[in-house]
C-alpha positions in Angstrom: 68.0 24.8 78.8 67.0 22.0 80.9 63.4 21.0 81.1 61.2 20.8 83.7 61.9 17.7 85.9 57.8 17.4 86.9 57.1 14.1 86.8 53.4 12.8 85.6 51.9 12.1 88.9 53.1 15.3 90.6 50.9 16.5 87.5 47.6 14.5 87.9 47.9 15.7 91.2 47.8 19.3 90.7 45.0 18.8 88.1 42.8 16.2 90.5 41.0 19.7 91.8 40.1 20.7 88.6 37.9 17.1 87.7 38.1 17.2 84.1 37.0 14.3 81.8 39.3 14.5 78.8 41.7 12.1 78.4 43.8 15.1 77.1 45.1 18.1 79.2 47.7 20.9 79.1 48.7 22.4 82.2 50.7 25.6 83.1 52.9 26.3 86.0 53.9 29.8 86.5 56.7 30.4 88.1 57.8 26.7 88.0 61.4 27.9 88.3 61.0 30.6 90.6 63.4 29.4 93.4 66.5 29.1 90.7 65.7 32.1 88.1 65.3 35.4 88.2 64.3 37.3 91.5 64.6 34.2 94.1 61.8 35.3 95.6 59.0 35.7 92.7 57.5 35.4 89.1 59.6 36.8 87.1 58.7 38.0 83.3 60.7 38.0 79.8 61.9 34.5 80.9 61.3 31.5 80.6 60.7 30.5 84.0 57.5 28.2 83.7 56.6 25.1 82.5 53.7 23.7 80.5 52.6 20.0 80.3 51.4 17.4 78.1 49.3 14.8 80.1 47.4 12.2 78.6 46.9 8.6 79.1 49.9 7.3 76.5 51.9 10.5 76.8 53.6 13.2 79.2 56.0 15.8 78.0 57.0 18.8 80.3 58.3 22.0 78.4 60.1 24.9 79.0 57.5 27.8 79.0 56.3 31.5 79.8 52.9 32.2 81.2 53.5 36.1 81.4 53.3 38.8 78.9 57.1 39.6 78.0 57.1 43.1 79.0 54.5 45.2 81.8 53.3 48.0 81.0 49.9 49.7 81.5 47.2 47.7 80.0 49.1 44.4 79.3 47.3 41.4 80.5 48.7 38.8 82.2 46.3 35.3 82.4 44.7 35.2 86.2 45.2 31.8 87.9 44.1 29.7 88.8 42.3 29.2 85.6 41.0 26.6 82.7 41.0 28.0 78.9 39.8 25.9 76.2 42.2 25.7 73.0 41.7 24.4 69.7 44.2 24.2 67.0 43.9 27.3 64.7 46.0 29.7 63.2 48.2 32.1 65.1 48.9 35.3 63.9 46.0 36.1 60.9 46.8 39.6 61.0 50.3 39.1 59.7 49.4 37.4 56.3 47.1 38.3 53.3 43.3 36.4 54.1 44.0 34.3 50.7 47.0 32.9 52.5 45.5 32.4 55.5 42.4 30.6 54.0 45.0 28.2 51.7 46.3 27.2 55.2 43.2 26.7 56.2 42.8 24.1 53.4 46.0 22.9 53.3 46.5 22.1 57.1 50.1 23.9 56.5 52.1 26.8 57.3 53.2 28.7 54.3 56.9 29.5 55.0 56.5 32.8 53.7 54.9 33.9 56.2 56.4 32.7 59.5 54.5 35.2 61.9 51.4 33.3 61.2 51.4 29.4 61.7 49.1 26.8 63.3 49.3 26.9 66.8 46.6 26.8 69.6 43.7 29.2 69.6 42.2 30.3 72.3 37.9 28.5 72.2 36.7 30.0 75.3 36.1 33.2 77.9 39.5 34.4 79.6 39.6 36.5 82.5 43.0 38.7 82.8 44.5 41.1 85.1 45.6 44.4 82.8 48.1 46.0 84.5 47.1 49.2 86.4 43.9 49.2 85.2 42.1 46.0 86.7 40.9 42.2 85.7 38.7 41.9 82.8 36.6 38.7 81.1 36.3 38.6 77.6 33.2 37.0 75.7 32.8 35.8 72.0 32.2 38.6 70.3 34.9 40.7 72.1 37.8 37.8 72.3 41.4 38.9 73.4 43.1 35.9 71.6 45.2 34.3 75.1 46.6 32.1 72.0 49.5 29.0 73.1 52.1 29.1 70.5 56.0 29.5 69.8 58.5 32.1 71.1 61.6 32.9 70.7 64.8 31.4 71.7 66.0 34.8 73.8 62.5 36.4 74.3 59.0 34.9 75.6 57.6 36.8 72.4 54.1 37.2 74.4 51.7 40.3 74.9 49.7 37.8 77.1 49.6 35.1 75.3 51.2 31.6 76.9 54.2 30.9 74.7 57.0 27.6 74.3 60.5 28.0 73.8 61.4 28.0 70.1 63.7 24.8 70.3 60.5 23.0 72.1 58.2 24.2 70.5 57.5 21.7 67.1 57.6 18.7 69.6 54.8 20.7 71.3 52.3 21.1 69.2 53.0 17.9 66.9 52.1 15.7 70.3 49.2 18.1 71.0 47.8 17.9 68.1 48.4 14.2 67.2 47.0 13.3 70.9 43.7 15.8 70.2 43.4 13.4 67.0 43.9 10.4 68.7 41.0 10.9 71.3 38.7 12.8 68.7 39.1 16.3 71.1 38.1 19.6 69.2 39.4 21.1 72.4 41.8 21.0 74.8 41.4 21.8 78.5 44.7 23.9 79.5 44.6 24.6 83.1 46.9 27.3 84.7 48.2 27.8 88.2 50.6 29.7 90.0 53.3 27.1 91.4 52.0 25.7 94.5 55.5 26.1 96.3 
């Protein structure tokens, strides 16, 4: 799969609206692909037909991504856009290990390979307003959060219930650069901005 050909200043332009002050960003394009896959004429789901970048002052990567849960059905939440969420990096996936596992990778900083469903990613560290199919959009708060995580998918499916997910292949050089930049620059959070493709 070839990646997104968006070059860094088409980028900074499409976040210039949004006036934010970190030195790191992630931004979202849905439907980046939407003239050459899948219905010519639309977003399309299940595919990976978006892209997600990496802007920072000393680094731009574009990736192959999906920004739409993988199937619709009644209830499923896809992200509204435009929209900013603030991620941090945290675990993805805590209800698919034991707590004493998840705590050691707490500690350790590591994924424990025996339990691949639940690996460090990016958690979602702010309120997220979605549109639920057939029944309407909703915010969430702290104490009620619906998890919009950014993390891996598959290789053949977006693996996402709303969450915004990178292709498997891409997906290492992802989050290694997102988290080394967050480092770098002393960010707890990352602003990830999402919009629907502006042609």
């Amino acid at each position: 799969m070839t990646q997104p050909n968006i070059t860094r200043d088409e980028a900074l332009k499409l976040i210039a609206p949004f006036n934010r002050t970190e030195k790191l960003v992630f931004l979202g394009i849905r439907g980046y692909y939407k003239k050459s896959m899948g219905d010519l004429d639309s977003n399309d789901i299940g595919i990976y037909d978006d892209a997600i970048c990496i802007i920072s002052p000393d680094y731009f990567g574009a990736f192959n991504g999906n920004t739409d849960p993988s199937k619709m059905k009644v209830g499923i939440a896809t992200v509204k856009a435009p929209q900013v969420i603030m991620f941090r990096q945290g675990i993805h996936g805590v209800s698919h290990a034991p707590a004493a596992v998840v705590e050691k990778m707490r500690k350790t900083k590591a994924n424990d390979p025996a339990y691949p469903r639940t690996y460090w990613a990016f958690r979602q560290d702010s309120n997220v307003t979605v549109i639920r199919h057939g029944q309407g959009e909703f915010t969430d708060n702290p104490q009620a959060r619906f998890w919009i995580d950014l993390h891996q998918g598959g290789e053949w499916t977006t693996s996402s219930e709303g969450c915004q997910t990178i292709i498997k292949s891409q997906w290492l050089n992802f989050k290694n650069q997102g988290y080394h930049w967050m480092n770098v620059y002393g960010q707890e959070q990352v602003p990830y901005i999402l919009i629907d493709n502006p042609q």
